[in-house]
Each structure stands twice: as structure tokens, then as C-alpha cells.
C-alpha positions as CSV (number, residue, x, y, z in Angstrom):
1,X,40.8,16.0,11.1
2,X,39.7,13.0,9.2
3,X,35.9,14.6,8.9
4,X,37.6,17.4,7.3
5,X,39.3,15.5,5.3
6,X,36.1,13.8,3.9
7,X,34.2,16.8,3.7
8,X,37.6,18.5,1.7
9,X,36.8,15.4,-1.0
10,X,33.4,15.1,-1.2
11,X,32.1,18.8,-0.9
12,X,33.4,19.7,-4.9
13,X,30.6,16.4,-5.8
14,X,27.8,18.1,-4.2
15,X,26.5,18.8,-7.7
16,X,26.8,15.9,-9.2
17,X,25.6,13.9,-6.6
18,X,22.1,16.1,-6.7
19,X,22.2,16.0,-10.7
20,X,22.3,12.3,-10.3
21,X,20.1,11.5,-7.9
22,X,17.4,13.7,-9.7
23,X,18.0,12.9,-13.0
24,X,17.6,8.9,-12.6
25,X,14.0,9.0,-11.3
26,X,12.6,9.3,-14.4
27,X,14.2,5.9,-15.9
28,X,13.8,4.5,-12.5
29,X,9.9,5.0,-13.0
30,X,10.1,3.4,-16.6
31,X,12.0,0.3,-15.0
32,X,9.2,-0.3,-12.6
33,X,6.6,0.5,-15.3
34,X,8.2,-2.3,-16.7
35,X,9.4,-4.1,-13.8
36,X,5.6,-4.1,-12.3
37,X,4.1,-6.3,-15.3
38,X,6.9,-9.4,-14.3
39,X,4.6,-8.9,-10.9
40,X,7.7,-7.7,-9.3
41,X,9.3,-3.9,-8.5
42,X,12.3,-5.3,-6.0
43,X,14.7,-4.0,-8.1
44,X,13.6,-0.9,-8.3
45,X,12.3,-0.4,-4.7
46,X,16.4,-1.5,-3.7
47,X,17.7,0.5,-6.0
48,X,16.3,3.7,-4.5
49,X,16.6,2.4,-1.0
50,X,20.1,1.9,-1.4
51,X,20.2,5.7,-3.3
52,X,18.6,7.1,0.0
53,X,20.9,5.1,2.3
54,X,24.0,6.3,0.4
55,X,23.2,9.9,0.0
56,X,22.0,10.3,3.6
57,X,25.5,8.8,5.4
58,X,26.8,11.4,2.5
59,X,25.2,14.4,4.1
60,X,25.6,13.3,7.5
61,X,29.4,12.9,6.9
62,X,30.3,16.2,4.9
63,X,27.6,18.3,7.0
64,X,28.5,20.6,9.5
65,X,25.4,19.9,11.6
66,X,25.3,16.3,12.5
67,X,23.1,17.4,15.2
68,X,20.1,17.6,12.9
69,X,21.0,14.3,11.5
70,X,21.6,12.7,14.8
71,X,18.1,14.0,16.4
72,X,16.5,12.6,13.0
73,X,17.5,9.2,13.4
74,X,16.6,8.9,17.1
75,X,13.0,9.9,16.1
76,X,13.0,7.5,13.3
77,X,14.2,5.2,15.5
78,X,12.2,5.3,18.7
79,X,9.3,6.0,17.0
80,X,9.6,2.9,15.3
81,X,10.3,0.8,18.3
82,X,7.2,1.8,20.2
83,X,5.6,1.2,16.7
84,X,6.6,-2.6,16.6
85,X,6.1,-3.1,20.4
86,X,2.7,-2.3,20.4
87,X,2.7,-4.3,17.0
88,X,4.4,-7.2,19.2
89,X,1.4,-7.0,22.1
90,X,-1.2,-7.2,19.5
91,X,0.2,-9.8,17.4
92,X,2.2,-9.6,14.4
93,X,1.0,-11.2,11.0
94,X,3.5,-8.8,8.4
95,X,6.7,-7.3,10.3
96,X,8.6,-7.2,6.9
97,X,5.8,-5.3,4.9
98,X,5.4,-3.2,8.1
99,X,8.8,-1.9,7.4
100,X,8.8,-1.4,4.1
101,X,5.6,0.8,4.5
102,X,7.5,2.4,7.4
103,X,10.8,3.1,5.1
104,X,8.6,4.8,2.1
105,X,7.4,7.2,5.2
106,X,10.3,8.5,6.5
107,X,12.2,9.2,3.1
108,X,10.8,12.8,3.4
109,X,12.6,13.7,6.1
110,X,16.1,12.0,5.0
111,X,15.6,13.2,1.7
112,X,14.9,16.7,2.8
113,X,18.3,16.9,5.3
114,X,20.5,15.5,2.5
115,X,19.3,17.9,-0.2
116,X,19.6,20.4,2.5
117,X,23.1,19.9,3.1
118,X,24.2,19.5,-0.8
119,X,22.7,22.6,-1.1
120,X,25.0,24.4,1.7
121,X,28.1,22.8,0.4
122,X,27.9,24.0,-2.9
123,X,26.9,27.2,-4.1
124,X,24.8,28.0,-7.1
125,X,23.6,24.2,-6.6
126,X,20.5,26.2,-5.6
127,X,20.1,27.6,-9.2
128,X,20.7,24.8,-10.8
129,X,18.0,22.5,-9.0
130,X,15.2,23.7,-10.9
131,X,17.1,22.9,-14.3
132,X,17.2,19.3,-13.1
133,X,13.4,19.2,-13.5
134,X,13.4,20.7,-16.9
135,X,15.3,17.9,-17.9
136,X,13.1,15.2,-15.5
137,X,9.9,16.8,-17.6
138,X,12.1,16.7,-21.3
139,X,12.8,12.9,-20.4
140,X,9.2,11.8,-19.5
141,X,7.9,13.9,-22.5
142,X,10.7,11.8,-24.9
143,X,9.4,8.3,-23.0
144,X,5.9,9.0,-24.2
145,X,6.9,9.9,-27.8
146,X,8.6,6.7,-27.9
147,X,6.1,4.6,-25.9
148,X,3.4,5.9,-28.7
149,X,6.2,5.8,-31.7
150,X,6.7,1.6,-30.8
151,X,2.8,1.3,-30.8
152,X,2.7,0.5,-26.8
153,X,1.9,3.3,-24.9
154,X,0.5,3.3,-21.3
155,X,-2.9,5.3,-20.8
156,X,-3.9,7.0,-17.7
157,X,-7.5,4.8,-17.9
158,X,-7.6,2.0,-19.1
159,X,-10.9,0.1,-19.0
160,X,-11.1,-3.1,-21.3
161,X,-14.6,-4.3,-20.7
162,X,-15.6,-0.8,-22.2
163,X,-12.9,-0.6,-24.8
164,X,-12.1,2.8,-23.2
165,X,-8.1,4.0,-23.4
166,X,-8.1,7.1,-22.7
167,X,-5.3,10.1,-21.1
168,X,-1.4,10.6,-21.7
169,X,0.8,8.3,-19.6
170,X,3.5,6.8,-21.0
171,X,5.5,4.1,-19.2
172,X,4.6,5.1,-15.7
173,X,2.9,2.9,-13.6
174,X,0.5,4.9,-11.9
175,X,-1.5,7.8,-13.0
176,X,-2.0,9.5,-9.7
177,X,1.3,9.9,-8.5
178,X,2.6,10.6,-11.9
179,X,0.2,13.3,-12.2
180,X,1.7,15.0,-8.9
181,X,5.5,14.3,-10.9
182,X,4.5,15.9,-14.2
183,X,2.7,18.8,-11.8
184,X,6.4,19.4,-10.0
185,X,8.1,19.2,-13.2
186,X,6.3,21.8,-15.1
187,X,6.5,23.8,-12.0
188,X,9.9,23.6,-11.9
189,X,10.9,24.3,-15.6
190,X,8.9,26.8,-15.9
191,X,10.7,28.5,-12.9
192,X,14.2,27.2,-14.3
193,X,12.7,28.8,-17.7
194,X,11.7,32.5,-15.5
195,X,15.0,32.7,-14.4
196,X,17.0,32.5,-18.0
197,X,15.0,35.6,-18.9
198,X,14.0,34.8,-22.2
199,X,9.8,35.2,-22.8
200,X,10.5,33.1,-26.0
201,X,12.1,30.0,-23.7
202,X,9.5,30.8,-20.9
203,X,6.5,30.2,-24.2
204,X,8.6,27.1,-25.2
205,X,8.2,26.0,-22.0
206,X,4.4,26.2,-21.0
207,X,3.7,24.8,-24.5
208,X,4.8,21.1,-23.9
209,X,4.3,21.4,-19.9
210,X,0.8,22.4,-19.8
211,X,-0.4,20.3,-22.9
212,X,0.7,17.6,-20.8
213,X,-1.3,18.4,-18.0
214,X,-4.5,19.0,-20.1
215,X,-3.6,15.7,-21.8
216,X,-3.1,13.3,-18.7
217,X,-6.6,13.8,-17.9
218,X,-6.5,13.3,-14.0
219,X,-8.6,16.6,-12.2
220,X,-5.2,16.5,-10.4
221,X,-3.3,17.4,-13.4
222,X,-6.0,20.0,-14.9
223,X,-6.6,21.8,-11.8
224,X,-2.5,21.8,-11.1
225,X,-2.0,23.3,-14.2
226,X,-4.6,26.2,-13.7
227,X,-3.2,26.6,-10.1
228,X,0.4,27.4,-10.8
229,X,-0.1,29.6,-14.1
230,X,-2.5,31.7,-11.2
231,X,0.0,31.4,-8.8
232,X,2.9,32.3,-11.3
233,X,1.0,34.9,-12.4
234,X,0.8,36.6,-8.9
235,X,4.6,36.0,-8.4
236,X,5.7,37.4,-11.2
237,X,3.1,40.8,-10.4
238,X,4.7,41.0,-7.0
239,X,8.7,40.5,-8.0
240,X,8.4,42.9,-11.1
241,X,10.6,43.5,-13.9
242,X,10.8,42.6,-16.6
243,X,9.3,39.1,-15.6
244,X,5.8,40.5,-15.9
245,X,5.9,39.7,-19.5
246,X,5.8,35.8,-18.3
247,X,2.1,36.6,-17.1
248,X,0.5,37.0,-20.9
249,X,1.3,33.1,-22.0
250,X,0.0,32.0,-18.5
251,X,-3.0,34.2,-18.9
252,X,-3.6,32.4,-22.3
253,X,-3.1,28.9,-20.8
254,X,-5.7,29.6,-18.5
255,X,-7.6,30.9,-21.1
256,X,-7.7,27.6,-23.1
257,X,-7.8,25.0,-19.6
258,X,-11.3,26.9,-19.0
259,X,-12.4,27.2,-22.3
260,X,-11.5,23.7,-23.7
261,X,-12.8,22.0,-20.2
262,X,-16.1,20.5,-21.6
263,X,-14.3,18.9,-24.4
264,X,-11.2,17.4,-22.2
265,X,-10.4,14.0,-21.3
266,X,-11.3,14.6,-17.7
267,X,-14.3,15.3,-18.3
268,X,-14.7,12.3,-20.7
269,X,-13.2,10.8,-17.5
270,X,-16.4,12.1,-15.5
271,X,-19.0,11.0,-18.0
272,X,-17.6,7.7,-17.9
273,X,-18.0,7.3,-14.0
274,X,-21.2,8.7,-14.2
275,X,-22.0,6.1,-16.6
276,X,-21.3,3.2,-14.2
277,X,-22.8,5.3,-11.3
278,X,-26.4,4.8,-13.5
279,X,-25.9,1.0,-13.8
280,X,-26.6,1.1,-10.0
281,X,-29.0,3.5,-8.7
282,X,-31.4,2.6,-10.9
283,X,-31.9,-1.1,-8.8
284,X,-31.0,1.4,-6.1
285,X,-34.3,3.9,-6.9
286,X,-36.5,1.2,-7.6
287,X,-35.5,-0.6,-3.8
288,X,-35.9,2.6,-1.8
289,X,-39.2,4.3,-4.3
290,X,-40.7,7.0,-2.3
291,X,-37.8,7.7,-0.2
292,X,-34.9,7.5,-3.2
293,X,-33.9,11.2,-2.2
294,X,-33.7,10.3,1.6
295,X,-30.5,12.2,3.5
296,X,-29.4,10.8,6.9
297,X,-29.6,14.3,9.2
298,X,-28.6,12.3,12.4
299,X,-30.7,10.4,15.1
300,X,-32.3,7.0,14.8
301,X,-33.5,5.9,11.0
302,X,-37.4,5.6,10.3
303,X,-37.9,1.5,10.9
304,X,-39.4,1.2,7.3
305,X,-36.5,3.2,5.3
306,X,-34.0,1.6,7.3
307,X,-35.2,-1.7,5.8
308,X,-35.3,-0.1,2.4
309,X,-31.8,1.1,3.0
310,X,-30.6,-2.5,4.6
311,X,-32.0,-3.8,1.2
312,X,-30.1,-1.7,-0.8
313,X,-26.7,-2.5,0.7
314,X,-27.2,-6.3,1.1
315,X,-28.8,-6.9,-2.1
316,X,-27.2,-4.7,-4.4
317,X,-23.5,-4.0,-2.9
318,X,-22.9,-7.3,-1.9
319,X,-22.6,-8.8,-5.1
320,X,-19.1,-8.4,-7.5
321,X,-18.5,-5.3,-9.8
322,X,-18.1,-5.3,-13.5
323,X,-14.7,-6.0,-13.2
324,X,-14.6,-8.6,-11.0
325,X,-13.8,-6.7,-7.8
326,X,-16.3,-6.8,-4.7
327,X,-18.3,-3.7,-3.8
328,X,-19.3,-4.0,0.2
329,X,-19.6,-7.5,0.5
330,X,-16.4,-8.2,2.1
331,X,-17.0,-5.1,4.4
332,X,-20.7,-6.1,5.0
333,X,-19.1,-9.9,6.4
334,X,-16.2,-8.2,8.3
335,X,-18.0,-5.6,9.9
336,X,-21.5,-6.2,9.3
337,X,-24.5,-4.3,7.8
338,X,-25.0,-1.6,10.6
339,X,-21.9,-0.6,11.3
340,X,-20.8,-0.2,7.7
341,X,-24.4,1.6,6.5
342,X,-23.5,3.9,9.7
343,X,-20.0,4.4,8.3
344,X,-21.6,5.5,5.2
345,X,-24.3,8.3,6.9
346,X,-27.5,5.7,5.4
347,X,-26.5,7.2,2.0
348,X,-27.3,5.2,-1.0
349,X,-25.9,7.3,-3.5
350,X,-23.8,5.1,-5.9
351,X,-21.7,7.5,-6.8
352,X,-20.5,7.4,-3.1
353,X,-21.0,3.5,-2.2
354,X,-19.2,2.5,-6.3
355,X,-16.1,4.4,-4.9
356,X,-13.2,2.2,-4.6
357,X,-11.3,5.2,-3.0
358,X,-14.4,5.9,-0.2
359,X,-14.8,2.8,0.4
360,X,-10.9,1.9,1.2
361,X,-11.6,5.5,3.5
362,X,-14.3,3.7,5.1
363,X,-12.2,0.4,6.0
364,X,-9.4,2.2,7.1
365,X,-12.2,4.5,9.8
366,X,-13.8,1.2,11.1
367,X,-10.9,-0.5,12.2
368,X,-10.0,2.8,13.5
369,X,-12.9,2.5,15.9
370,X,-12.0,-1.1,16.9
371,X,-8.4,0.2,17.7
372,X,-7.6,0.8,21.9
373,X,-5.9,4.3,22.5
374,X,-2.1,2.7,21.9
375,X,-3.0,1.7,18.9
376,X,-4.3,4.6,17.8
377,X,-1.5,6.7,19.3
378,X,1.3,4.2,17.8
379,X,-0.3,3.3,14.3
380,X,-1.8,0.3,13.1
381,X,0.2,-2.7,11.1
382,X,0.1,-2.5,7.4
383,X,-1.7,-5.4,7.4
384,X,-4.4,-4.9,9.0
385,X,-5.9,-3.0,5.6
386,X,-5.7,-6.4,4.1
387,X,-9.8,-8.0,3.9
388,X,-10.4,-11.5,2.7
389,X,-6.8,-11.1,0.0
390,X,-8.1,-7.7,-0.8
391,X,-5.9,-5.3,0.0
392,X,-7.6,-1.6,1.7
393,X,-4.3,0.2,1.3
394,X,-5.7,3.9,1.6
395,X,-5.2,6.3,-1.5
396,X,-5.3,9.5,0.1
397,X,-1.9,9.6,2.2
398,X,-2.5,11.8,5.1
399,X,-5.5,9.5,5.9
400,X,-3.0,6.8,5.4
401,X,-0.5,8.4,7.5
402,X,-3.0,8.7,10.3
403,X,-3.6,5.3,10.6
404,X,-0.5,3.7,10.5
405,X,1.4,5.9,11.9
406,X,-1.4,7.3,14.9
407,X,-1.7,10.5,16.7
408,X,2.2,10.4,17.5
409,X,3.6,9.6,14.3
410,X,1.3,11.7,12.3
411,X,2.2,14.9,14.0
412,X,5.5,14.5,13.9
413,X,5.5,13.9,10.4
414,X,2.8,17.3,9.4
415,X,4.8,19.6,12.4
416,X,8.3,18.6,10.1
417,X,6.4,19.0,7.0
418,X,4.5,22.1,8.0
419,X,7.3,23.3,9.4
420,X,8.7,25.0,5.9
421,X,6.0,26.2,5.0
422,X,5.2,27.9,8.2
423,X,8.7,29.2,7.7
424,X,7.9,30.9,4.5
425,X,5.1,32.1,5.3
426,X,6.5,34.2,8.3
427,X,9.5,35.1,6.5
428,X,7.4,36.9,3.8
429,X,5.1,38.6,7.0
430,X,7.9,39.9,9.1
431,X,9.1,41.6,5.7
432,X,5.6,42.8,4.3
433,X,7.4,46.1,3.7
434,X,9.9,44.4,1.9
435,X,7.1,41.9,0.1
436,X,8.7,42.4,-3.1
437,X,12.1,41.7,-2.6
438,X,10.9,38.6,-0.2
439,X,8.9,36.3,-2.2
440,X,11.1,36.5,-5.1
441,X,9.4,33.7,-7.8
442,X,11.8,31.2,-7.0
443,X,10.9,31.4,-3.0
444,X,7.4,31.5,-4.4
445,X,7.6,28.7,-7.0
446,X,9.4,26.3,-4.3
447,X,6.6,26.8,-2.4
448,X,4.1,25.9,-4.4
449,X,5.4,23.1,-5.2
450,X,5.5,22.0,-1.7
451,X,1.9,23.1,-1.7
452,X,1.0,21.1,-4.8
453,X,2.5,18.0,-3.2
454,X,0.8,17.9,0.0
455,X,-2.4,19.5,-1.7
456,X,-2.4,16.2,-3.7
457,X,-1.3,13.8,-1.1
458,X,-4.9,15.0,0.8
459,X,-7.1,15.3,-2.2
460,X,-5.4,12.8,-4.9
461,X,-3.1,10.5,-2.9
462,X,-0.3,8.0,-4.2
463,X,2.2,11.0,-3.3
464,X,3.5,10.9,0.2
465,X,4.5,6.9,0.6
466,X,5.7,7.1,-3.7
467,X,9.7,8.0,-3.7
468,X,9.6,9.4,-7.0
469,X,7.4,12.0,-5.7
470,X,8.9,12.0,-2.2
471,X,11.8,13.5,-3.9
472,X,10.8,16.5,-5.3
473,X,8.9,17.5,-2.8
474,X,12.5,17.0,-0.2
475,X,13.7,19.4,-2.8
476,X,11.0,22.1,-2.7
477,X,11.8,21.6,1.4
478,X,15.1,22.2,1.3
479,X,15.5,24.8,-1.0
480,X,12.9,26.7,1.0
481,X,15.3,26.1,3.9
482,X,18.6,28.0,2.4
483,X,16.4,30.2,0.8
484,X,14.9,31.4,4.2
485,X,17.7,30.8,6.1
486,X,20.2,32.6,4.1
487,X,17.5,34.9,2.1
488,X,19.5,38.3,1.9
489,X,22.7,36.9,-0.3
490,X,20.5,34.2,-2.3
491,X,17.7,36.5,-3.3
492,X,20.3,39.6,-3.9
493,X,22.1,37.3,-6.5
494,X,18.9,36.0,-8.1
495,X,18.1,40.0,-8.6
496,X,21.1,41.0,-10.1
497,X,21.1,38.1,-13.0
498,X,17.7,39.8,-13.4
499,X,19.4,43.1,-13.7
500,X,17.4,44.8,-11.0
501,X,18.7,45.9,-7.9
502,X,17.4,45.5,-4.1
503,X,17.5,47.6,-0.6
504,X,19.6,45.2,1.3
505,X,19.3,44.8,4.4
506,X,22.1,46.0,6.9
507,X,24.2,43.1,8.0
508,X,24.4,42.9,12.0
């Protein structure tokens, strides 16, 4: 009686709860913009901890499925314990930063089953998701005109010591992850645009969104842009109507992303890398002469290019970068010159060896090897990234994922993940006859976004353990959950605000 009760008050809120929780992230993300140059983001991080807590005992008290909820937290839970056990037996050096890396990991999940029950307790809630982003992307684009109109904007690269400022940011602290948010967003009005059929709204749309993308600069951003106006494109070929019209803008925007790619910012970006990627093979070329162009193929290393090579790492890695930031030195005295040339296949290629992001890859696979088969079942301690105050933290998430979270935790968190995708996916083949009046573009544009997500959470990272992308992509899940799970009603409704109609299928 009382759970009714609760659910009778709190149901009718569903909508603004979601309108809420969406529409804050972008002025949470200016706050820690801000927040991150006093050297602290607590606020911030407790004000979206509390946000999850809240809207997650919301869901789980108005749901009719407490089940799901249940069966989530006991795998949070126990996972976590055997976690911290093994932690225990190895010795613990950060419990309280190996929970807060633990807490940014599982907000997919909680985030995903409290969208997913807003969504069932108010209708329409579904259509009015994607308008939620439109306004996310119109209130980042307004914090960049004023970041630029009060003469301090943010760039996406930054490089003093070359006097180099360069890509679009505004007051977001990290160019990565919001690349991945501006990707979502565009995504997301554009589909909120689609579905108010009007080509002049759709055109007033991909004018600001994709501009944005070419101008961040990030190959995330560029190659995210030329993705979804392809994928859109296809969508919108498939669904029919009157939507086709949608596919000559997005045909011109991928016109002008290929056509303008020589003159962009990334590849001003490129140029720029390349530039410092010079600076050390040269000293590199003139070490290893003969046998510069050298390629590991496997087996044992010639004796006298193995000293070249030894050279090479020793001498020229082991000192400090331009900035001020060690290349393989502190790898070289953790885990010493063989191992970490081994790591690295003998190359001595300085575009590869210069990475910051290989090279945190390559700290991240050697204690990996020094791990026993708990430990790499269970996940390693956040800490243990952490070489001589340098911190190893892994860019690329799934990698990340992997090793501290293991074999265990890492498959639980891709089989959940994967799991609505999967669902799509065979939704769409066990209706191939149907195709049409399946993959509607919302079904199609959800997906993509999930796509986009975890695309750059492999290939870009900053995504997976970054709430305010964590969000988004919860919301691509769970929308892709009603709209699979109750596909007939949702995509007959969609149709007929397009004026078209559709075979339905005979209720059983």
C-alpha cells in the first residue's frame, strides 16, 4: 500500500526529474572547469554522486521491478568485496581512491536502470529525451560564446612553450571526453530536430552542431561528425518519407568535412605532433645508422642492433620532455630496459615511444604481467598506476576497465553494456521483412549513440569512468530498452506524428 502510495506521488515527476538531471550537466561541467583550476573538483564529484544516489532509490522505489534493481546491487556489491579482499591480501596503499574509481564505473549501470524506469512511468518522456540534448548542445554552444565574448576561453590544445592555442573548447575541462559530449549532443538534436519535421529546423540544426565538431579539432570529433551524417543518412533511406529530404544537408556536411580536411585544426593538430616526433628521431637515426628502419619480426634481436636499440632508449628516453614530464625513465628504473624495450616490440619510432597515451598502455600491460591470476581475475588497485608521483591512469577506458576491474569485472561490465546493443541488433534481424518499420531513426539514432560512446571509450578514452558522459550514454541504453521492449506502440506513434502509416503487428 505504502509503495503505491509513493509511486501514486512520484510517477507525475518522472519528467522533471529526467529534464533535470540532464539539463544540469552542462553547468556541472563549467563548475569543475572552474572548480579544477582551485586544484579541487569535490564539489562537483559530490554533487553528481549525491544526483546518482537520489535518482537511483527514486527508480528503485516507484519501479515495478525491484528485482532488476535488487540483482544490480548484489553484483555491485559482491563484486566489490572480492575486489577489496584480494586488495586486503596484497596490501592496501589507496582504499578511498579505490572507491572513488570503483563509483565512476558502476554509474552506467545505475544510471541506465533509473532512466529506464523514468521512462516506463511516464509516457512521451521517450520523445522528449532527445530535446533535452538539444538544449545540453544550445547551452555549451552559449558557454563558448561567452567564454570567447569575456576574452578567456578554454582551447582544446594548449601548448605554451610553442605559443600554440588552438581548437574550440570553452569552459570544459577536458577535450576528450568533451568531444564524446558534443558528439552525443549533436546526435541527439539532430534526431530531436528529424522528428519535428521541419528540413529548415533539421538545416538550423547541423549548422551549429557540426561546425562544432570540425572546430574542436579532436579526430574524435571530426570522424564523429562524418559518422553520424553517414549513419543518418542510411536511417533516413531505410525509414522513408518525407524524412529523405534530411539526407541533402548531411550529404553537404560530408561534403565540406572531406573537402576542408587538409586545412582543419586537426590536422594542424597532426603537423604539430609530427613536429615534436622530428625533435627525436633524428638523435634516434643517427644512434641506430644503418639499421634506422629495423622492425622487430619476433625471436631473439641481432646482439649489435640490440645495443643500438638499448642505446636509443637509455640515452635518449630517459631524459625529461620539453615540458617537463619524463619520457621512459621512470618506466626504464621500475621495470628496467629489457622488459620495457620488449613491451614496446624493439621499435624506436618516436612517434610511438613520445606517446604519453602508449606509453600509460604500456605501464598499465607490465604490471599486468607481474599480477598472479586473482589479481588479474579481481582487478588491480587504482594505485598501482601511480610511478615515482606520476600518475599511469590509462586513457583508453576499456583497457582501463580491464585492469582494474580483471577478467570478472570486465565482462560483466561489456555482457551489460553489450547487451543493448545485441538487443537491437536482433530486434532489427528477426524483423528483416519488416526492416523499415524496425529501425525507425530514433531506434537507429539511440543506437549510434551508444555506438559513438563505446567507439570512443576504446579508441579516444576519458568516456566510460567521466559521469557527464556516463550519462548520455545510460540514456541511449535505456531508451533502446523501451524502444525494443515495447517497439510495436512506440514506433506506431512515432509514424503517425510523421504522417505515415505501418503494418502492425497482430497483438497475441
Amino acid at each position: 500500500m505504502e509503495s503505491s502510495l509513493l509511486r501514486s506521488r512520484l510517477t507525475p515527476r518522472c519528467g522533471e526529474i529526467m529534464a533535470a538531471v540532464l539539463l544540469i550537466q552542462p553547468p556541472l561541467d563549467v563548475l569543475s572547469y572552474f572548480m579544477q583550476h582551485y586544484g579541487s573538483t569535490a564539489i562537483t564529484t559530490s554533487l553528481r554522486m549525491a544526483m546518482l544516489v537520489a535518482v537511483t532509490l527514486l527508480g528503485f522505489a516507484i519501479s515495478r521491478h525491484r528485482k532488476a534493481y535488487i540483482a544490480c546491487f548484489a553484483v555491485i556489491g559482491a563484486f566489490w568485496l572480492l575486489h577489496a579482499l584480494n586488495c586486503l591480501r596484497l596490501g592496501y596503499k589507496d582504499p578511498m581512491g579505490d572507491i572513488a574509481e570503483y563509483f565512476k564505473l558502476i554509474q552506467f549501470p545505475l544510471w541506465t536502470l533509473a532512466f529506464i524506469t523514468l521512462l516506463q512511468n511516464r509516457e512521451g518522456l521517450d520523445m522528449r529525451a532527445a530535446g533535452f540534448l538539444a538544449a545540453n548542445l544550445l547551452t555549451v554552444l552559449l558557454v563558448i560564446l561567452i567564454s570567447y565574448a569575456v576574452g578567456m576561453p578554454a582551447y582544446t590544445y594548449a601548448i605554451p612553450s610553442r605559443d600554440v592555442q588552438v581548437g574550440v573548447l570553452g569552459w570544459f575541462a577536458i577535450p576528450n571526453s568533451q568531444s564524446a559530449i558534443v558528439s552525443i549532443l549533436v546526435l541527439g538534436a539532430l534526431l530531436w530536430a528529424y522528428c519535428q519535421e521541419r528540413l529548415w529546423l533539421f538545416c538550423v540544426v547541423c549548422l551549429p552542431g557540426f561546425g562544432l565538431l570540425y572546430l574542436t579539432g579532436t579526430r574524435l570529433a571530426y570522424y564523429s561528425a562524418i559518422i553520424m551524417a553517414l549513419g543518418l543518412i542510411v536511417l533516413t533511406l531505410i525509414s522513408g518519407g518525407r524524412g529523405r529530404l534530411c539526407c541533402i544537408p548531411l550529404i553537404v556536411i560530408i561534403a565540406l568535412f572531406i573537402g576542408f580536411k587538409d586545412i582543419s585544426i586537426m590536422e594542424y593538430r597532426q603537423s604539430l605532433s609530427q613536429d615534436s616526433f622530428d625533435l627525436y628521431q633524428e638523435p634516434t637515426d643517427e644512434i641506430m645508422g644503418d639499421d634506422k628502419d629495423y622492425q622487430y619480426s619476433g625471436g631473439d634481436v641481432p646482439p649489435e642492433i640490440l645495443d643500438k636499440i638499448t642505446r636509443v632508449y637509455e640515452d635518449v628516453y630517459s631524459r625529461q620532455s620539453f615540458a617537463q614530464k619524463p619520457l621512459l625513465g621512470d618506466l626504464l628504473d621500475r621495470f628496467g630496459t629489457d622488459r620495457v624495450m620488449k613491451s614496446y616490440n624493439y621499435t624506436t619510432k618516436a612517434s610511438v615511444l613520445y606517446d604519453v597515451r602508449v606509453k600509460k598502455l604500456k605501464v598499465t600491460s607490465l604490471l599486468w604481467e607481474e599480477g598472479d591470476f586473482l589479481t588479474r581475475l579481481l582487478g588491480f588497485e587504482a594505485s598501482s598506476v601511480h610511478l615515482n608521483g606520476t600518475n599511469y591512469d590509462p586513457e583508453n577506458d576499456f583497457p582501463a576497465l580491464l585492469f582494474y576491474c580483471g577478467y570478472l569485472g570486465c565482462g560483466l561490465y561489456v555482457c551489460f553494456a553489450g547487451y543493448f546493443l545485441a538487443a537491437a541488433a536482433w530486434h532489427c534481424i528477426k524483423n528483416i521483412r519488416q526492416l523499415p518499420d524496425v529501425l525507425t531513426v530514433p531506434l537507429g539514432a539511440w543506437s549510434m549513440i551508444m555506438v559513438l560512446g563505446l567507439g570512443a571509450a576504446q579508441f579516444s578514452g576519458q568516456v566510460l569512468r567521466k559521469p557527464s558522459v556516463t550519462v548520455y550514454i545510460s540514456l541511449a541504453a535505456a531508451q533502446l530498452y523501451l524502444l525494443i521492449h515495447t517497439s510495436t506502440k512506440l514506433h506506431a506513434r512515432f509514424e503517425r506524428r510523421r504522417g505515415l502509416t505501418i503494418k502492425q503487428r497482430p497483438v497475441k
